[in-house]
Structures are given as C-alpha cells and as structure tokens.
N, C-alpha and C positions, 0 to 999 in steps of 0.2 A: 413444535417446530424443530428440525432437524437442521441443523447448520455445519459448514465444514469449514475450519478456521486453517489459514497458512498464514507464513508472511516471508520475508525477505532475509531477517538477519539472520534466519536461526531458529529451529526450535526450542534453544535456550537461551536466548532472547532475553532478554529484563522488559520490552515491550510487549512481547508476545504470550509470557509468561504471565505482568500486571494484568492484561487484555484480555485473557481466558479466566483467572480467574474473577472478573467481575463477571463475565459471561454465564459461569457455572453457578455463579451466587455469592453474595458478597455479606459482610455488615450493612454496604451502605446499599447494596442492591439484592436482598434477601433471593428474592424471587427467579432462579436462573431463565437465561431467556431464551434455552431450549436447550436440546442434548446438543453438546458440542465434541464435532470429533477433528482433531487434528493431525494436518497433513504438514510437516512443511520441511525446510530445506536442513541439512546434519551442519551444514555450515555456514558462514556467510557468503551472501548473493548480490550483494547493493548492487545500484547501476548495471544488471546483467539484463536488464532490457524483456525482452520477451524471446530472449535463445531458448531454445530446446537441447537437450542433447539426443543424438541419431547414432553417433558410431563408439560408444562408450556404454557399456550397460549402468542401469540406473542403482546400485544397492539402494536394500532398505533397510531400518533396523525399528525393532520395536523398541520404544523410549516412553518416559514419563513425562508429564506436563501438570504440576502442580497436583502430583498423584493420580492424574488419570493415565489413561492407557493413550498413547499418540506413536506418530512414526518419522522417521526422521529419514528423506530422501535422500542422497547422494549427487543432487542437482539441482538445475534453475528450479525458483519458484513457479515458472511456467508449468514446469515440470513435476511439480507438487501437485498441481492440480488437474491435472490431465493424468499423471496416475492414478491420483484418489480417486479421480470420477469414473475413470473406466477399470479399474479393478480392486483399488482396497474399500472404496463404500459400498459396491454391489458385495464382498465379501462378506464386508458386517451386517448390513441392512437387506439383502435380498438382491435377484437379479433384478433388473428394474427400476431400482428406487434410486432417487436424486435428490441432494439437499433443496431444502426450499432457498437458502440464503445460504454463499459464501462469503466471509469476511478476512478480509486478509491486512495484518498490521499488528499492532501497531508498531509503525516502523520510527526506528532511531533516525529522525532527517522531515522536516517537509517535503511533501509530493505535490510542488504546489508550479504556477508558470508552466513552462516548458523541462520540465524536470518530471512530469509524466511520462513522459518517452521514453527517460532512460530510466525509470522507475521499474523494479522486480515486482515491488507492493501493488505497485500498479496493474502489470502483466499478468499479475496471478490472478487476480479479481475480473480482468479482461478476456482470459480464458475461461474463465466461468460464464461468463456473457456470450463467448461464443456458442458456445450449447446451451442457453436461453435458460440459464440459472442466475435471479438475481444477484447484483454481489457489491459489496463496498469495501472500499479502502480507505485503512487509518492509517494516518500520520501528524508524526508527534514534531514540532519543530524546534530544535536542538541550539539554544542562542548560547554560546560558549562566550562572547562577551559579558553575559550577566553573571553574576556572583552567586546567585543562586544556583546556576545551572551547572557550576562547575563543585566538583569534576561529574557530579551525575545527575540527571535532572530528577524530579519526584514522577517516576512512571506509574506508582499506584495511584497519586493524586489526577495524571493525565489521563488513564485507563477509567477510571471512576465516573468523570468529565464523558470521555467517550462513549460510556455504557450510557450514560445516561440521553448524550448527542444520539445513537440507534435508536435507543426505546422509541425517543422523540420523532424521528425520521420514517420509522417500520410503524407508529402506532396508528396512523391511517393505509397503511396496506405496505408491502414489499413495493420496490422498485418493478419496474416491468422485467419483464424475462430477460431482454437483451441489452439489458443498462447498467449502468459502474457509476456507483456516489464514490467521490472521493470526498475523505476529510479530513481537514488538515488540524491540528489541534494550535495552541501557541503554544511558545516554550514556557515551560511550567512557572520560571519567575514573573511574568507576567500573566499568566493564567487567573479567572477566575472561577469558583465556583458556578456562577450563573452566568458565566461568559457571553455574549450577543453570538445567537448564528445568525450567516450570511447566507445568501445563495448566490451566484457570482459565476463569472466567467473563468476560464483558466487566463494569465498572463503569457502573450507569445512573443515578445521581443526575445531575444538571443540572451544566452550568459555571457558576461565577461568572464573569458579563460584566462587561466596565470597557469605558469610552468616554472620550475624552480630551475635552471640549470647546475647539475652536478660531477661530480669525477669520480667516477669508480676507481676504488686501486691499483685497478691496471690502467688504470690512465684512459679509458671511455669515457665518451660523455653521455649523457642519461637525465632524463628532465622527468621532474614529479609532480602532479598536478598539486593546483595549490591555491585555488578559487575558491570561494566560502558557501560557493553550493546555494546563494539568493542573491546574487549580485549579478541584475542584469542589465544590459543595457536603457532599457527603460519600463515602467511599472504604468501602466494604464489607470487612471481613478476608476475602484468599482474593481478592480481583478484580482483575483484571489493574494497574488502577494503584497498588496501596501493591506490589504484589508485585513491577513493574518498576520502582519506586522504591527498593526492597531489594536493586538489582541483579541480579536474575534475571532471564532471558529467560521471557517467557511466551508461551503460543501459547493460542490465543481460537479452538477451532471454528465459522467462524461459519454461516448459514443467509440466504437471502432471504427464504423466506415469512414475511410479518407479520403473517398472521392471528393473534388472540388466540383459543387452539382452547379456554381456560376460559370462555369469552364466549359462546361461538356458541350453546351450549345458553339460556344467559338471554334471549339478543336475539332469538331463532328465539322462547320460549316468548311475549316480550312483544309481537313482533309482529304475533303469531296468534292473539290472543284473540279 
C-alpha cells in the first residue's frame, strides 16, 4: 500500500514526525504499513481552513522526515495535497498512479465538534476525498490543564495509540473513495494504551469565543483570540467532544457535501410558485 502523509503544523512537527515513524515501522509496530511518502506544509498552517493559494507561487523544498526523503510546501495544507497528487506522486510513482490512502496529522489540537471547519488536518484529508482517494485524519488533544501534558504532551505514546487505531479501522478494507475518518486521540495524560474507540457523530453547537483586549505601543487597540479551542456552547451525549473528553478515541465519519437534502424540497417548492 502506497500512502501519502501531510498534516497541518508542519513538516517538522513533533506529531507529524512521532506519526510517520510508527507508520514506516516501529518497535512497537515492527511491520510498516506501507511505503509512506510525505507531502506537507514548511511551516505552520493551523485554523487555515481549506484556503488554497492562486496568486502567490507555491516553493517547494526537498527535506527529511525521520530520514526519509519528504517535501516541504510553502502553503496550505490544502495545498500539500493537491500538489502532491497532481505532480510530486505522478513524479515518483509514474504518471497515473494515486495513493491508495492519504493520512494527514497528527495534529497538535483535537479536530473534534465544529473545529472541523476550520481545521487544516481536516482540509488536507478532504481534498484527498475530493478526487476519490480514501483519507483520515489524526488528532491528538492537547489538555494544557493536566500536569502531564505540560509543557509537551508524549506524541510517541499518542502516535503509537494512532497506528494502532488505523491498522484497526483499514483491517477490514480502506474507507470508500470519497470519505474522511477523522480521529481524534485524548490527551496523552489521560490516554490509554487500550483506550475504548467510539464512533460518534461530530459536536455542532457554536464555540464560546474570548478575545483579550490590548494596546499596542502606539496606543491601538488589537484583541487576541483566547478561547481554549473545546469550549462550546453546548456538547450533545454521544458527540465526539464529551466522548473524547472521557478519554476515548472517537472516529467522526465525515462527508463534504453540504447541501441540506431536508431543505431542497421547501426552497424548490418556494421558489416555484
């Protein structure tokens, strides 16, 4: 199996990094779980959504990743993988050829609730879907209140967890062509080895937003965001965030198309009168 790995923070990443190499093979996962080749962003991307860039040329650089040979874009994750797919994997691999499975993560943050949307990890996985290339996204959730987690959480321990969350997921076949598992890990202080997976809906109530108001030196004001990234207005029982706050791994099958298909009948009948 041929896989193409991005993610969001970075291609030198401390999750992206632990991620790949359990991928390639590990102590605790001898067996690598296919040639893995890496696309992803020179620098950090979080929250960049699913932007592309259009009027800015993309550099690339050739970089390493745990000693392998990888490449380091100059833009959104979006962007990582809409290059790789239409010209740095046809250059390795042949004209023609397509990863069986894209994975993109593990990302420093859960991708859990409504924090899909503005998710990079997300998008990059999403654009793989759009050209009917399975793909999943990891995410590692970052609790800065535990004592454990601070200042860095265990990414080898979370990655390890991860690999072994795919094997699990891929051991009865790939996702369909046009589908995105997201997965969100717990923060490593409460993590277990044998952790319970879920399967579960995403959370869509709203975040609670916080802004810091401040004063620049010349005397502007300027506000800083300052919301803790799972605090939302309300958490549904059963939706991926009270569920990966209980320490479970949850996996959120997700979809692109956003039509509202209970809609189309009302707004067809009202605009037909």
């Amino acid at each position: 199996m041929k896989i193409l790995l991005t993610n969001d923070d970075g291609i030198h990443a401390p999750g992206i990094e632990s991620l790949h190499a359990q991928l390639v093979g590990s102590d605790a996962h001898p067996d690598p779980l296919g040639e893995i080749f890496t696309v992803a962003p020179l620098t950090v991307q979080s929250a960049t959504s699913h932007g592309i860039t259009y009027h800015t040329p993309l550099m690339i650089n050739e970089t390493q990743i745990n000693n392998h040979p990888g490449f380091a874009v100059d833009g959104r994750p979006a962007d990582c993988t809409k290059l790789a797919l239409t010209n740095l994997w046809p250059e390795k691999f042949g004209q023609g050829s397509r990863p069986d499975l894209v994975i993109s993560g593990m990302n420093a943050g859960a991708n859990c609730g409504i924090n899909v949307l503005y998710s990079g990890t997300v998008a990059a996985a999403i654009e793989a879907a759009f050209l009917g290339i399975p793909a999943i996204a990891i995410s590692l959730h970052l609790d800065r209140e535990l004592q454990s987690d601070r200042p860095n959480p265990d990414y080898d321990f979370a990655a390890r967890v991860a690999r072994r969350v795919i094997d699990d997921v891929i051991a009865g076949g790939l996702p369909d062509q046009h589908e995105i598992l997201s997965i969100n890990i717990p923060a490593t202080g409460r993590l277990r080895e044998d952790a319970e997976i879920v399967v579960c809906p995403m959370n869509t109530h709203a975040m609670i937003d916080r802004y810091d108001e401040r004063t620049a030196p010349n005397g502007e004001r300027y506000f800083w965001a300052a919301g803790s990234g799972l605090d939302f207005h309300g958490a549904d029982e059963g939706t991926d965030v009270p569920e990966l706050l209980d320490g479970k791994i949850t996996i959120t099958p997700l979809s692109f198309d956003l039509t509202n298909y209970d809609r189309l009948k009302f707004w067809t009948q009202r605009t037909q009168k």
